[in-house]
C-alpha positions as CSV (number, residue, x, y, z in Angstrom):
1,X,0.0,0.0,0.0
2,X,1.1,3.4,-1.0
3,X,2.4,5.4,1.9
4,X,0.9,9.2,2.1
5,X,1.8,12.3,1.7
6,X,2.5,14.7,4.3
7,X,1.8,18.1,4.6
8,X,4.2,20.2,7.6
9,X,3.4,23.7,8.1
10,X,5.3,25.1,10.6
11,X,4.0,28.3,12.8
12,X,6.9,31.4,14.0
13,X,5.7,32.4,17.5
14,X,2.9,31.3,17.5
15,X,1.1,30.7,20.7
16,X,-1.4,27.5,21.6
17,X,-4.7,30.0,21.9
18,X,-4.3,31.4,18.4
19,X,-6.8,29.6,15.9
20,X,-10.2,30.6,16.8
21,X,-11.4,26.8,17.1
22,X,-9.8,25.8,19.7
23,X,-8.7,28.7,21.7
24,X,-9.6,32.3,21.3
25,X,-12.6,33.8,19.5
26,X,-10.9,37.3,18.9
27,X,-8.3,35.4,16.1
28,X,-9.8,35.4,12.5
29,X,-8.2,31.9,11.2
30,X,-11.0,30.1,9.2
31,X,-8.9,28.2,7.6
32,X,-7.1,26.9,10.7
33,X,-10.5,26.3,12.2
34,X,-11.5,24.4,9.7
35,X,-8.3,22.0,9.6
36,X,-9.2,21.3,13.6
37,X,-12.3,20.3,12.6
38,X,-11.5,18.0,9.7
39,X,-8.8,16.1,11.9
40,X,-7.4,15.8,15.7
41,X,-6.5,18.8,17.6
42,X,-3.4,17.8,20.3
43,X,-4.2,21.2,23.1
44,X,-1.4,20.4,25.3
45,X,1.2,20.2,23.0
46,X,4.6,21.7,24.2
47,X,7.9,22.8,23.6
48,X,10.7,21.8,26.4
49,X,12.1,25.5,26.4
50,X,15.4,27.1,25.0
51,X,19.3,26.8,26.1
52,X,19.2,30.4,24.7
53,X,17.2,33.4,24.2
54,X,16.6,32.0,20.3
55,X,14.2,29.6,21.9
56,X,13.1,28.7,18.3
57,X,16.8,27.3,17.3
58,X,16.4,24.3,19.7
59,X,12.9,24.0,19.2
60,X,13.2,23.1,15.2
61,X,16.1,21.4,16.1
62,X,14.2,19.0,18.7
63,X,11.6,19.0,16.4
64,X,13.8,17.4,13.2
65,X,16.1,14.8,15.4
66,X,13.5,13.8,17.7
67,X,16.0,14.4,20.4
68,X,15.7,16.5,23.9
69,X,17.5,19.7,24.1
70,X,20.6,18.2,26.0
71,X,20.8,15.8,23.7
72,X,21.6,18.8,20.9
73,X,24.9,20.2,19.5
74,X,25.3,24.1,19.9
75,X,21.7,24.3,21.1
76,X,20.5,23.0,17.8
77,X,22.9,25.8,15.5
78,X,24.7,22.8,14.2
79,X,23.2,19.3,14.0
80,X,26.0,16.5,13.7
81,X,25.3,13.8,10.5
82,X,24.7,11.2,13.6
83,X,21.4,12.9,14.3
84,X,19.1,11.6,12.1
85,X,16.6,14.1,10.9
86,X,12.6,13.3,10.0
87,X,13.5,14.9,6.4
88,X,16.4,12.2,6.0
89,X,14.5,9.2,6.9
90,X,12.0,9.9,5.1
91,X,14.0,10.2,1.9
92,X,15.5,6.5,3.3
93,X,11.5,5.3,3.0
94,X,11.0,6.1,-0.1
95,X,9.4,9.5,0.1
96,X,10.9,12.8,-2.1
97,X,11.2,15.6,0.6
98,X,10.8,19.0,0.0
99,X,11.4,22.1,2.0
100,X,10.6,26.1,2.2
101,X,10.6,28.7,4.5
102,X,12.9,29.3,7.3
103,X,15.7,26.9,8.6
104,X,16.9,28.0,11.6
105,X,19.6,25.2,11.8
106,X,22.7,24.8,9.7
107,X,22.6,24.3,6.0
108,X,24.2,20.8,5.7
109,X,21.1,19.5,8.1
110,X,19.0,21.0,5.6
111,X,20.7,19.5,2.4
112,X,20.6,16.1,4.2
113,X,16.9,16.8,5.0
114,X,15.4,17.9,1.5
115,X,16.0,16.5,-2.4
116,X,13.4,19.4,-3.7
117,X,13.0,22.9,-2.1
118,X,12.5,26.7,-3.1
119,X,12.9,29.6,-1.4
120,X,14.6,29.1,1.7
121,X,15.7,31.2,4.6
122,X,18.9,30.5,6.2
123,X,18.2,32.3,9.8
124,X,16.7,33.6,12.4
125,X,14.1,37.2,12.1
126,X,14.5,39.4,9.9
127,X,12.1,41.7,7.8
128,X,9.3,40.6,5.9
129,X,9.3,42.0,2.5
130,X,12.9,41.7,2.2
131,X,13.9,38.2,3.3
132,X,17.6,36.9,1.5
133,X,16.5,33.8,0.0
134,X,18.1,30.7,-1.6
135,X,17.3,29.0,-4.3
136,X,17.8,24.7,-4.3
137,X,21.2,23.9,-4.2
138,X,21.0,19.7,-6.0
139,X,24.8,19.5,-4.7
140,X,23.3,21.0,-0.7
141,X,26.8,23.2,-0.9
142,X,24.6,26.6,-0.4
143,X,27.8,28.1,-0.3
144,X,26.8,31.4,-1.9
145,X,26.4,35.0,0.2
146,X,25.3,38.6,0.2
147,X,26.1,41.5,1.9
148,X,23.9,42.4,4.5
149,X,23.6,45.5,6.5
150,X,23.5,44.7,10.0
151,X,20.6,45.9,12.4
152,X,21.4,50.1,13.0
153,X,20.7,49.8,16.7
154,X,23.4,47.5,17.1
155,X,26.2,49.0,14.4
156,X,25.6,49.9,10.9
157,X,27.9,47.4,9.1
158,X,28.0,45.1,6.6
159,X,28.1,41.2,7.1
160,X,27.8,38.5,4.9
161,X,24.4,36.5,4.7
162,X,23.5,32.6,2.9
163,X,21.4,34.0,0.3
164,X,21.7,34.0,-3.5
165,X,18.6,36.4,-3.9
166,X,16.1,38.8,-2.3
167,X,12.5,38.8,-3.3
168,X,12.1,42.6,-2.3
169,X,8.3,43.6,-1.9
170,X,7.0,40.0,-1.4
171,X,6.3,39.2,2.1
172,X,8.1,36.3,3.5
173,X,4.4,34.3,4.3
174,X,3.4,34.7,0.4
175,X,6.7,33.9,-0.6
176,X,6.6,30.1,0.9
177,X,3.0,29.5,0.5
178,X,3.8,30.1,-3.4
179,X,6.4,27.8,-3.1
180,X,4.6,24.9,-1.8
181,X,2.0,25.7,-4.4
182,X,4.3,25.4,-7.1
183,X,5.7,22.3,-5.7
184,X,2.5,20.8,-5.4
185,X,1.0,22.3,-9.0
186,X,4.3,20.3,-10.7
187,X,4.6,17.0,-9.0
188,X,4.3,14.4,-11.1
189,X,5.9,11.6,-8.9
190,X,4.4,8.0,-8.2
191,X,6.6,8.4,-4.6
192,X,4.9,9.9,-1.7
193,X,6.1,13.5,-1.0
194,X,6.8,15.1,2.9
195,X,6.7,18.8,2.2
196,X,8.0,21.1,5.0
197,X,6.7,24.6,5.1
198,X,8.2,27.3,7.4
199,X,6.7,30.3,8.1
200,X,8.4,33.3,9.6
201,X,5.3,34.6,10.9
202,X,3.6,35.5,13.0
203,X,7.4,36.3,14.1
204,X,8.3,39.8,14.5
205,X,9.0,42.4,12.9
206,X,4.9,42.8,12.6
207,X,4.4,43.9,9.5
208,X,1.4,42.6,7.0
209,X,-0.3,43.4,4.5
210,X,-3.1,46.3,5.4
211,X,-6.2,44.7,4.9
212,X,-5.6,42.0,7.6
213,X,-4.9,45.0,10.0
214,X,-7.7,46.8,8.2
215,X,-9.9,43.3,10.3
216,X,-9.0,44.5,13.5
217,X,-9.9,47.3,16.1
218,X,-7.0,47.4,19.1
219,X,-9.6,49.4,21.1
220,X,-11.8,46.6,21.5
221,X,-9.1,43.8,21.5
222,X,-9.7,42.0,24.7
223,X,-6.3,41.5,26.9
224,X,-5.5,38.4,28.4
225,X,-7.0,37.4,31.8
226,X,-2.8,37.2,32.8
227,X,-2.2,40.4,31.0
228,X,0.2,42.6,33.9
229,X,1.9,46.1,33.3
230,X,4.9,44.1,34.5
231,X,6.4,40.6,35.7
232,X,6.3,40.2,39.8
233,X,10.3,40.2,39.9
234,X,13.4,40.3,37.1
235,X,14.8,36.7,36.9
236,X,17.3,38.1,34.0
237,X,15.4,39.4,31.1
238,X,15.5,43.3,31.2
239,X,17.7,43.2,28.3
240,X,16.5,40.3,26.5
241,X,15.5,42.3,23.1
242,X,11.4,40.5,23.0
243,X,11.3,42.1,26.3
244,X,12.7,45.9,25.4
245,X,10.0,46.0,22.3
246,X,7.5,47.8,24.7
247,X,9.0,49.9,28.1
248,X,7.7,48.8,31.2
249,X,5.3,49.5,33.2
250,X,3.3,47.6,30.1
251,X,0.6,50.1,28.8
252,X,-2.6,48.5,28.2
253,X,-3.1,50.3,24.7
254,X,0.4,49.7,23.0
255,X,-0.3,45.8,24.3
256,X,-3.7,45.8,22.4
257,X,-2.1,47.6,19.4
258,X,0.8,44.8,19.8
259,X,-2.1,42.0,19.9
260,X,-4.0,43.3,16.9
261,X,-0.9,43.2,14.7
262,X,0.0,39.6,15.9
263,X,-3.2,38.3,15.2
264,X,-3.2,40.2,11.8
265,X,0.3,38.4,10.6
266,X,-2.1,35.0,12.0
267,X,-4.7,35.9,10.0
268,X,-2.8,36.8,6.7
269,X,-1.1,33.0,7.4
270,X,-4.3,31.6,7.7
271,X,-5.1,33.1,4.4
272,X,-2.1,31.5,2.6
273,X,-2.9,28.1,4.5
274,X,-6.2,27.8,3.1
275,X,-4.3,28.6,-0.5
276,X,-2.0,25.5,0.2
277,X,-4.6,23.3,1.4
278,X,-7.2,24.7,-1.8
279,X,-4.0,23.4,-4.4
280,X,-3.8,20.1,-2.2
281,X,-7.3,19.5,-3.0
282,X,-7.5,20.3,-6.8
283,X,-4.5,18.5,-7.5
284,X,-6.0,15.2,-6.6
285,X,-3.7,14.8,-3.6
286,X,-6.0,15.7,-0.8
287,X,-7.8,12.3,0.3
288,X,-3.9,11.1,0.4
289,X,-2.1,13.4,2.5
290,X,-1.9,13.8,5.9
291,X,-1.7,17.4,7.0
292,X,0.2,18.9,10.5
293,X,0.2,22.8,11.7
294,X,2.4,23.2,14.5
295,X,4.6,26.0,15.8
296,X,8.0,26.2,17.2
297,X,7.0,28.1,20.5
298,X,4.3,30.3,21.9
299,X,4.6,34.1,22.7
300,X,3.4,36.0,26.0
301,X,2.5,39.4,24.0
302,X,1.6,41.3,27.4
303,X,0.6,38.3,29.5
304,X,2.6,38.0,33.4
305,X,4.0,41.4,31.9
306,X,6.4,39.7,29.2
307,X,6.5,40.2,25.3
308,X,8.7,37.0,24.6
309,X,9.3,33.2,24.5
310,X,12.0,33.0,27.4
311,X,9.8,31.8,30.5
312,X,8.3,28.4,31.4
313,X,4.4,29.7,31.1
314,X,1.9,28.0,29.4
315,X,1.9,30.6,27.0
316,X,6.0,30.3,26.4
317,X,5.7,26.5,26.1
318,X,2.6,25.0,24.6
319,X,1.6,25.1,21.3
320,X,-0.9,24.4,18.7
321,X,-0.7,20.8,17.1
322,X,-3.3,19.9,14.4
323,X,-3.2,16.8,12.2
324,X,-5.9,15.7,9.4
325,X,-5.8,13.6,7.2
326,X,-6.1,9.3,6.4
327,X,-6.4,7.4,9.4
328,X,-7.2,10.4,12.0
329,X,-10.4,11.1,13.8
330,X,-12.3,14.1,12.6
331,X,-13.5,17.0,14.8
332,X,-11.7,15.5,17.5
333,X,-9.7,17.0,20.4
334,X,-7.0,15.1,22.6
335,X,-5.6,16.3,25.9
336,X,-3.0,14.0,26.8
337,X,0.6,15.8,26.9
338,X,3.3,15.5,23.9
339,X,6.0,17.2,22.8
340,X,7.1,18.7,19.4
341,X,9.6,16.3,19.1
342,X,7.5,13.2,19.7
343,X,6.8,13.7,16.3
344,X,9.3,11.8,14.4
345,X,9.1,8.4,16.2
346,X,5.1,8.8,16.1
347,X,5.4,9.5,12.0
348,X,7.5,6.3,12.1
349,X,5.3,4.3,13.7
350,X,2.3,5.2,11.5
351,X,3.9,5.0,8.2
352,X,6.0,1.7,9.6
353,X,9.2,2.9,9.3
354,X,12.2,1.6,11.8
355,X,13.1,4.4,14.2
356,X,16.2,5.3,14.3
357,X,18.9,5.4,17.0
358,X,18.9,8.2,19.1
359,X,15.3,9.6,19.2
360,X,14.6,10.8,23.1
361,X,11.0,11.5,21.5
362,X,7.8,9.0,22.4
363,X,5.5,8.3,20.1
364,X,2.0,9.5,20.6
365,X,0.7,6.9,17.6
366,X,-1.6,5.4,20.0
367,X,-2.8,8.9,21.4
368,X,-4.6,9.4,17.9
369,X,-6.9,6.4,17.6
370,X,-7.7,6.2,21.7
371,X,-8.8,9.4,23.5
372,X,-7.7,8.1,27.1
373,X,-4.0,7.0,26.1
374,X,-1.2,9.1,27.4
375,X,2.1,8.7,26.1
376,X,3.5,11.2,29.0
377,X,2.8,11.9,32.7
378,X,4.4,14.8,33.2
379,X,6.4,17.7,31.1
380,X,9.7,19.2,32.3
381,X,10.6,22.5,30.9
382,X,13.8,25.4,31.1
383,X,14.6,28.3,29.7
384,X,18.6,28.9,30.0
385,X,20.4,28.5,33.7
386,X,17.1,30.8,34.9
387,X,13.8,28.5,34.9
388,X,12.8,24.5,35.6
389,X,9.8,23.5,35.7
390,X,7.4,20.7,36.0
391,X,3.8,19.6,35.6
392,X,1.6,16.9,36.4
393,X,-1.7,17.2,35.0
394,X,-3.6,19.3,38.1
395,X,-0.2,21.3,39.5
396,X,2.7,23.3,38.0
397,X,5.8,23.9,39.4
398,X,8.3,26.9,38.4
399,X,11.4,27.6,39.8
400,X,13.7,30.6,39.1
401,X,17.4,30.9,39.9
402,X,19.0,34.1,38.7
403,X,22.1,36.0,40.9
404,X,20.5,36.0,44.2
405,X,16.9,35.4,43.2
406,X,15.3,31.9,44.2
407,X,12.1,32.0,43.6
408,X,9.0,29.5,43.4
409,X,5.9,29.5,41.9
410,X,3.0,27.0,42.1
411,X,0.0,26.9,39.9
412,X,-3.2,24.8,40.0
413,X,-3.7,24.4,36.5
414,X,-6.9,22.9,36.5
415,X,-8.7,26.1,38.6
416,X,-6.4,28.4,37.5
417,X,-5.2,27.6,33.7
418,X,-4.1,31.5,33.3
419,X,-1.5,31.0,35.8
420,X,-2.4,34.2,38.2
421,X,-2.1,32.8,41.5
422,X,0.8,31.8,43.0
423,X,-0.2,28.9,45.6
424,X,3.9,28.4,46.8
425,X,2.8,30.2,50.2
426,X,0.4,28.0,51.2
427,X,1.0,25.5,54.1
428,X,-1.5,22.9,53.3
429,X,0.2,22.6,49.6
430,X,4.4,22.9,51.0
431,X,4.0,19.0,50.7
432,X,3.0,19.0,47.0
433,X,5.7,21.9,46.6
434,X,8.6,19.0,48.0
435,X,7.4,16.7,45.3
436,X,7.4,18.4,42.6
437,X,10.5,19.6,43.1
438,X,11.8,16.1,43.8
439,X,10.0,15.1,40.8
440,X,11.6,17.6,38.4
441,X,15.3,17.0,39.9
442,X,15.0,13.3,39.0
443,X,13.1,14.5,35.5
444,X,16.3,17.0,35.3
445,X,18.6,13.9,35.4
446,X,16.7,12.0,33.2
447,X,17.4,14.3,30.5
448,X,21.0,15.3,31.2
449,X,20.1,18.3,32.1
450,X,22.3,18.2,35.1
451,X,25.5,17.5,33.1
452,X,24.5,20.3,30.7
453,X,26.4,23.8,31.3
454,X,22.5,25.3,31.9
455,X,22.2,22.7,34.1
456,X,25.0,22.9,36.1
457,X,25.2,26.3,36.8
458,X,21.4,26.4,37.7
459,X,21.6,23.4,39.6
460,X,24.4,24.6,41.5
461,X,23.6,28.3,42.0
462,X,19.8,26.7,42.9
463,X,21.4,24.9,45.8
464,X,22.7,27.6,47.1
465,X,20.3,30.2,47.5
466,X,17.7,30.1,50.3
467,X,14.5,28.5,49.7
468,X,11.8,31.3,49.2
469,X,9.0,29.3,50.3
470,X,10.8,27.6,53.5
471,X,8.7,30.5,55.9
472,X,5.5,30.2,53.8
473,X,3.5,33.2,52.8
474,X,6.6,34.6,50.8
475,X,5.6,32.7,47.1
């Protein structure tokens, strides 16, 4: 039997709440909506954090090896040949791959990954309408640069940049939508295809075209239940640049104006989604592919008074996770807990492919055809030598360790799912306090994440400090 296709599009920023469906009612994403109802909607899907402020370099690099983020090279920047990469083993079934969009890893993991691709984006941010692109390289060398002019505010100089052209005027979400189109529009192949589209949005710099502004009014944008004009105390980001977009104290109308435009750049993806899916279907190749919309991390955008990606909230870590297609229940919605990079060994197991070596990622195969299965118990997550945490399903542990700060939140997620109260203090829960944090030490060695240099230094600087909770009342 012929194996699928697959369909990847892949979010920037984008935070678990953000398609009206199944989360907030203010975003315009029909087409979105209506890809969560043709398939299986996974709402607790996670990242496990970042090693750096990039939280989106490990994240796609998790996401393509199938390995946890201690078990990365440079935090994902490089990834060595002995990781093997979904792209790569797909190629090994029998499937062409093709990618587009942004790859936030190194080139030669991209070459290894893809036999097709168009218009890709060897970095990080950068502005929308002017994106240096490269063009397929057959022999994967993408050895070819341009000069580019480095950000003002940090020195106006020239460096050079893996591009071989700039598509100046196009923005960077029409420019890979039209390249999965094309892809699509010309394959003529009997072998199953695994396409890989990623977007750059709804990653800053804001910037759309106007008439998905012209769709919403900031003045009745509703803030977030968590929204505060600033973050209870610094645990090491007042110079992080997400966090310096805005000044502090947060004002409640530049946050809305912020909120409109991110839901704008959703809402133009959305568009160009429903374009992608629209060619799918009048190709022929519809019935046959199994389609997945993901994102690499979420975004606070005024909520516990952050702008950014660098914290352990809910939403800093979880993300959406979609898939439609053969084989998957339809209007369906699963709450057991995965991870992005669970992803590969559960693609293995439902095309039949051997897993390879390596993968610290469990599959959630099982999850998709039974409602009650849970492939995970609990999530650990970081951010740097600053944050742990750990959840269990009802509770939520946090702990911060920066300079002479040791802080601890806890959060009853089930009651309180925006995470405004801060239960640490209380007496009855101290006990619950101790096991979580026994929980996530033994999680923390699990992973290597005490042999990491994160690790060790907030480990060892963790130890240290006094416990914040020890009198009660001070949470």
């Amino acid at each position: 039997m012929k194996k699928p296709n697959i369909l990847f599009l892949f979010a920037d920023d984008m935070r678990y709440d953000t398609i009206a469906e199944i989360g907030d009612p203010q975003v315009i994403t029909p087409n979105l909506d209506e890809l969560a109802r043709s398939g299986t909607a996974f709402v607790n899907a996670h990242i496990p954090g970042g090693t750096i402020v990039a939280v989106c370099m490990p994240s796609r690099a998790m996401l393509n090896t199938g390995r946890n983020i201690f078990h990365l090279q440079e935090s994902g920047k490089s990834i060595p040949e002995d990781h093997a990469l979904i792209g790569e083993t797909l190629q090994k079934a029998g499937y062409n791959t093709f990618g587009t969009g942004k790859w936030h890893n190194c080139k030669q993991s991209y070459a290894r990954s893809f036999n097709h691709g168009d218009e890709i984006y060897f970095g990080g941010m950068y502005d929308h309408w002017n994106v240096p692109m490269s063009s397929f390289d057959p022999e994967g060398k993408y050895d070819h640069e341009i000069n580019d002019i480095q950000d003002p505010g940090y020195g106006n100089f020239m460096y050079p940049k893996t591009a071989d052209h700039v598509s100046m005027g196009v923005h960077s979400t029409e420019l890979f939508a039209d390249a999965a189109c094309r892809f699509i529009n010309d394959y003529d192949d009997e072998k199953p295809f695994y396409m890989y589209v990623a977007y750059m949005a709804p990653h800053d710099p804001r910037s759309m075209p106007q008439k998905y502004l012209d769709m919403y009014d900031a003045d009745k944008i509703l803030l977030p239940p968590n929204f505060a004009e600033k973050h209870p105390f610094d645990y090491g980001l007042k110079y992080v640049r997400d966090e310096i977009l805005l000044p502090l104290p947060r004002d409640r109308k530049q946050v809305k104006e912020n909120i409109r435009d991110y839901f704008a750049m959703i809402t133009h993806l959305d568009d160009t989604v429903g374009k992608i899916i629209q060619t799918l279907k009048d190709s022929g190749r519809y019935e046959d592919t199994i389609i997945i919309f993901a994102a690499d991390n979420g975004l606070s955008v005024g909520q516990h008074g952050l702008l950014g990606k660098q914290s352990c909230y809910e939403h800093s870590i979880r993300v959406p996770f979609i898939m439609s297609g053969p084989g998957i229940e339809k209007n369906a919605r699963r709450n057991g807990y995965i991870y992005l990079m669970d992803l590969f060994p559960t693609l293995c197991d439902m095309l039949g492919i051997n897993k390879p070596e390596g993968l610290d990622g469990i599959s959630f195969e099982k999850m998709i055809h039974d409602s009650e299965y849970k492939s995970r118990q609990v999530l650990f997550s970081i951010y740097g030598d600053k944050v742990r945490s750990i959840k269990d399903g009802k509770y939520k542990l946090i702990e911060y360790k920066c300079r002479d700060l040791r802080k601890t939140q806890l959060f009853d997620l089930e009651n309180d799912p925006w995470e405004k109260f801060d239960l640490s203090g209380r007496e009855d829960l101290y006990p619950k306090v101790l096991e979580l944090r026994n929980l996530m030490r033994r999680t923390a060695e699990e992973w290597g994440d005490l042999e990491s240099s994160e690790g060790k230094r907030f480990w060892f600087e963790y130890m240290k400090v006094e416990d914040d909770v020890s009198g009660f009342g001070q949470g």
